[in-house]
C-alpha positions in Angstrom: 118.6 77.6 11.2 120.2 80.7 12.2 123.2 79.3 13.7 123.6 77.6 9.7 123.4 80.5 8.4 126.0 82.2 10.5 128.5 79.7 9.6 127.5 79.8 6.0 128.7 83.4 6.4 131.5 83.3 8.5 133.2 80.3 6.3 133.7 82.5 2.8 135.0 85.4 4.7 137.4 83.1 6.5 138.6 81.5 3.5 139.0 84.7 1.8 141.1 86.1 5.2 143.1 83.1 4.8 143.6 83.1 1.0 144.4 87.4 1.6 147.6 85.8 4.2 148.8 83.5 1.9 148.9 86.0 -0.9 150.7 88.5 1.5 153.1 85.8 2.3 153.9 85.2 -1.0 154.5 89.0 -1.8 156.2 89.4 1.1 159.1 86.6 0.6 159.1 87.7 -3.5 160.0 91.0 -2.3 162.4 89.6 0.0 164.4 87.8 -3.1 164.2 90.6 -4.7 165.7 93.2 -2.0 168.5 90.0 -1.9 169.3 89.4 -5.6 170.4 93.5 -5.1 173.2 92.0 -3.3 173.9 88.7 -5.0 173.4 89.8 -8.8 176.6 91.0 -11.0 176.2 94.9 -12.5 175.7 95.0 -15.9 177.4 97.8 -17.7 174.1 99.3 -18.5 173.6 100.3 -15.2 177.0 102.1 -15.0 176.7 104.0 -18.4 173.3 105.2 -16.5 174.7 105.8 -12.8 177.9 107.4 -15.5 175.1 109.9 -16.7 174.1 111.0 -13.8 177.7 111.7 -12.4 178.3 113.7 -15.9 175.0 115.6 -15.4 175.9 116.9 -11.5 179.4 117.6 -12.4 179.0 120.0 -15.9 175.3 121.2 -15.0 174.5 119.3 -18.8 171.6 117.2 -18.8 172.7 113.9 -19.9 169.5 111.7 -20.5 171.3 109.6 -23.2 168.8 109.9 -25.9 165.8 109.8 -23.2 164.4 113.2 -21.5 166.5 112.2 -18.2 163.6 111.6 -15.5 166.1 108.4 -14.6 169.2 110.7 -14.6 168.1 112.9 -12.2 166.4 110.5 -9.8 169.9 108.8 -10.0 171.8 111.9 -9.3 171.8 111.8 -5.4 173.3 108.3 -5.6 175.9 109.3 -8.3 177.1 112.4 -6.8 180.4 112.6 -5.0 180.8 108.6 -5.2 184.0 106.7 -4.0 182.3 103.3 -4.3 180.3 102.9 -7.7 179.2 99.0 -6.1 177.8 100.7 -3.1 176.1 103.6 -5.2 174.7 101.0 -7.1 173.2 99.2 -4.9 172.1 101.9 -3.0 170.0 102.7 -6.2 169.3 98.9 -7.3 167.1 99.4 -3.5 165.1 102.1 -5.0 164.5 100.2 -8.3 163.6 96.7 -6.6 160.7 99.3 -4.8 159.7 100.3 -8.7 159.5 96.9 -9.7 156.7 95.7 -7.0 155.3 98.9 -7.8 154.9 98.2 -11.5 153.5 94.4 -10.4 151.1 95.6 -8.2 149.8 97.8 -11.2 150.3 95.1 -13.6 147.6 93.2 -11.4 145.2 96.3 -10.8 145.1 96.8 -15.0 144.5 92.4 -14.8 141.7 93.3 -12.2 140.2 96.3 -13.8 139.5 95.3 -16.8 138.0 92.2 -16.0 136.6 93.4 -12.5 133.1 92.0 -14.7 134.2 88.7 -13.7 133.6 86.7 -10.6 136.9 85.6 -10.8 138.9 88.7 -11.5 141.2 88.5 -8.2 142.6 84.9 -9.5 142.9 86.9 -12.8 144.8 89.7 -12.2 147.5 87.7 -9.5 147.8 85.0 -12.1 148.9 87.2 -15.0 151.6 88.9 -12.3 152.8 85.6 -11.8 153.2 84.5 -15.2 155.8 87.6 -15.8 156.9 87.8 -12.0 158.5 84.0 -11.9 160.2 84.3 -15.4 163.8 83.8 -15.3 164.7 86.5 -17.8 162.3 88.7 -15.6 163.8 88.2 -12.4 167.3 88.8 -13.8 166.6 92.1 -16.0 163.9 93.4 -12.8 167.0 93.6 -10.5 169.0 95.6 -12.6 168.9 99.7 -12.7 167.5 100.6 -16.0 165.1 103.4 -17.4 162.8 101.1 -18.7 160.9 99.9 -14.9 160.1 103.6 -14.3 157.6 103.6 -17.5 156.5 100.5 -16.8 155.7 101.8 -13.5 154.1 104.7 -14.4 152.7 103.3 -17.5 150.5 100.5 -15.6 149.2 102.8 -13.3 148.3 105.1 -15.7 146.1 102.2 -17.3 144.7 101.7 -14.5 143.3 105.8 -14.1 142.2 105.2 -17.5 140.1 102.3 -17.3 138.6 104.0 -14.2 138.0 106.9 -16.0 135.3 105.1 -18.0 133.4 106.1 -14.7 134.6 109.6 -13.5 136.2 111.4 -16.3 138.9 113.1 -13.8 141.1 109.4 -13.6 141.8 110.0 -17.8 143.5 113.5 -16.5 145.4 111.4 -13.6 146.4 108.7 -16.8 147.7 111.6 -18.8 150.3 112.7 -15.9 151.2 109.2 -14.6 151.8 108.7 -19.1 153.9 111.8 -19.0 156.2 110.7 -16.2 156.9 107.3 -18.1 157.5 109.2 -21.1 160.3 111.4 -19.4 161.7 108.3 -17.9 162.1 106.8 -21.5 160.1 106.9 -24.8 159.2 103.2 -24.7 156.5 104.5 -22.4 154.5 104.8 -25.4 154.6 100.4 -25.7 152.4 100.3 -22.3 150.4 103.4 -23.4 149.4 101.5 -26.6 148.8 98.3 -24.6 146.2 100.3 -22.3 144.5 102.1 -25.0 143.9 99.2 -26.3 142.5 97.3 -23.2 140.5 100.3 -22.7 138.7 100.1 -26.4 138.7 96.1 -25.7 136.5 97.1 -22.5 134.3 99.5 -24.3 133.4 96.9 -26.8 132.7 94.0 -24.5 130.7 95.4 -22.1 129.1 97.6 -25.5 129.4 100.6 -23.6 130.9 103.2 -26.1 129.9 106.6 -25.6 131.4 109.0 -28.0 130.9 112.0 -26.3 132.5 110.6 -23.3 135.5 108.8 -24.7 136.6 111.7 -26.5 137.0 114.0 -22.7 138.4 111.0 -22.0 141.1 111.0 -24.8 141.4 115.0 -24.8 141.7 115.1 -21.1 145.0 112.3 -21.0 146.5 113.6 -23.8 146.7 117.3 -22.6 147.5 116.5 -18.8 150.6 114.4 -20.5 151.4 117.2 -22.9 151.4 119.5 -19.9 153.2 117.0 -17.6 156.0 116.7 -20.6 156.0 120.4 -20.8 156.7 121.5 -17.1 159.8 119.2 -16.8 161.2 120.2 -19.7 160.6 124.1 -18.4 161.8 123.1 -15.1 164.8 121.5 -16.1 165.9 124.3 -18.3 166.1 126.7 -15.5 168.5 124.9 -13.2 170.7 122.9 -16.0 171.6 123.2 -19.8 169.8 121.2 -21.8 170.6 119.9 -25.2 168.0 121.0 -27.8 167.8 117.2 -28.9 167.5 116.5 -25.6 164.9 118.3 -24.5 161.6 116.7 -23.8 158.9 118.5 -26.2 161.8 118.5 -28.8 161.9 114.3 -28.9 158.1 114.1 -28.6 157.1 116.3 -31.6 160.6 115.8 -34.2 159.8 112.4 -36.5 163.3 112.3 -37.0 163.4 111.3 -33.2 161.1 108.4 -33.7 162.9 107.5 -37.0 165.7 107.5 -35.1 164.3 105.1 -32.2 162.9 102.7 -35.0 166.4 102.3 -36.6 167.9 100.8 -33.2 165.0 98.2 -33.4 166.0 97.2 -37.2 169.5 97.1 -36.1 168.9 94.4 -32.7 166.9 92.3 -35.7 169.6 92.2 -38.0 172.0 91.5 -35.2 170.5 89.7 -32.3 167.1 88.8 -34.3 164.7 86.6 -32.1 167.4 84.7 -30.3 166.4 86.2 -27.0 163.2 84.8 -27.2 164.3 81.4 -28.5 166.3 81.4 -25.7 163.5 81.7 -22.9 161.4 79.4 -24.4 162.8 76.7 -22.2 162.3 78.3 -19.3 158.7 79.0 -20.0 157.9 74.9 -19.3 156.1 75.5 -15.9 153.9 78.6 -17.1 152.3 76.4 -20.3 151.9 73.0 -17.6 149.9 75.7 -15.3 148.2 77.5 -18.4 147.5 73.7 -19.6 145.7 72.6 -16.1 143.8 75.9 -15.6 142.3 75.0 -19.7 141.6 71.3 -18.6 
């Protein structure tokens, strides 16, 4: 009997050891493709009108965030400055970005695994989700590329994540209100993955019918003045070593609603241009994610 029960033990946690090696293999050789499409993958101007930015804001002491509050531009600086070789410079910086990316998967799958950490099941979860966005094509082309928008995604996940914990210690909601903050500065579509775990926060509230107004307004209070804050010291920071547009400036683009006017009326013009051709055009590629979606239902 007892020599059953050890190996009635020992088997899960071998299977799970095992199922932990595969995973890390699999992360491992993703993050290896990744690392090589910096090599392999054409520049796309985008990434030299931002690497361009940077280069402008070192050489005339402007801050140039190009309609953003210029988090990206400066992190881009020490790559743009004194460059002879804007391929090398930009790889140099795709490196750093490909480190942003697994950053932002790995807190795609910790928001997957914390909201549903009520299921059994949660692990297969959360992984599956980050494969269903880490293996589309369009994904693993755009991912590669240096672009504002992987720093708020970054930032943004993980801030999710400290706010879904906070529903247990009320100090994570301040840690979700900086990590906000530093998506916002990186760009203003920060505030799409804000939303998206605000709402998975209220969607966890009411499942588990565990509201607590008392608590969830600290909670809200608490995030929003640690981003406010966040938002305000770079914006202070920044003013004292460079000049800094006043349209530019972070607090300035947070609180004017012709700012957010202003960001609407791109998306109006990509639907009267582009319209929903992009996703049209993915569809195809999406074939293997509804056959796996299809045999998980069966």
């Amino acid at each position: 009997m007892t020599t059953a029960h050890a190996d009635s033990g020992t088997r899960p946690r071998t299977a799970a050891r095992a199922r932990m090696g595969w995973l890390a293999l699999v992360v491992a050789l993703y993050a290896a493709t990744r690392v090589a499409a910096v090599f392999t993958v054409a520049a796309n101007w985008d990434e030299f009108a931002l690497l361009d930015r940077a280069v402008t804001t070192a050489e005339t002491g402007v801050l140039n965030g190009g309609g953003r509050p210029g988090l990206a531009t400066l992190i881009l600086v020490p790559f743009a400055s004194g460059c002879e070789d804007e391929i090398a410079a930009l790889r140099n910086a795709r490196l750093l970005w490909a480190g942003i990316t697994l950053a932002f998967l790995f807190g795609l799958a910790a928001l997957l695994g914390r909201f549903s950490d009520a299921s059994a099941q949660w692990r297969h979860d959360a992984w599956l989700g980050v494969g269903l966005l880490a293996l589309v094509p369009a994904f693993l082309e755009w991912s590669v590329q240096v672009r504002s928008d992987q720093l708020a995604l970054a930032f943004g996940v993980w801030g999710g994540v400290a706010l879904l914990a906070s529903r247990h210690r009320i100090g994570w909601a301040a840690v979700a209100g900086g990590l906000f903050g530093l998506g916002y500065l990186a760009t203003q579509k920060l505030i799409y993955v804000g939303a998206l775990a605000v709402l998975l926060a209220l969607a966890q509230l009411w499942t588990e019918r565990e509201f607590r107004p008392k608590r969830e307004a600290l909670r809200a209070i608490a995030c929003a003045l640690i981003m406010l804050a966040v938002i305000a010291a770079f914006q202070a920071a920044t003013m004292t070593v460079l000049d800094v547009p006043v349209g530019q400036r972070a607090l300035t683009a947070l609180s004017t609603p012709n700012s957010v006017a202003s960001q609407m009326s791109e998306f109006e013009y990509y639907r009267n241009t582009i319209g929903f051709s992009q996703y049209r055009a993915i569809l195809p590629t999406l074939l293997p994610h509804g056959l796996l979606l299809l045999a998980l239902s069966i």
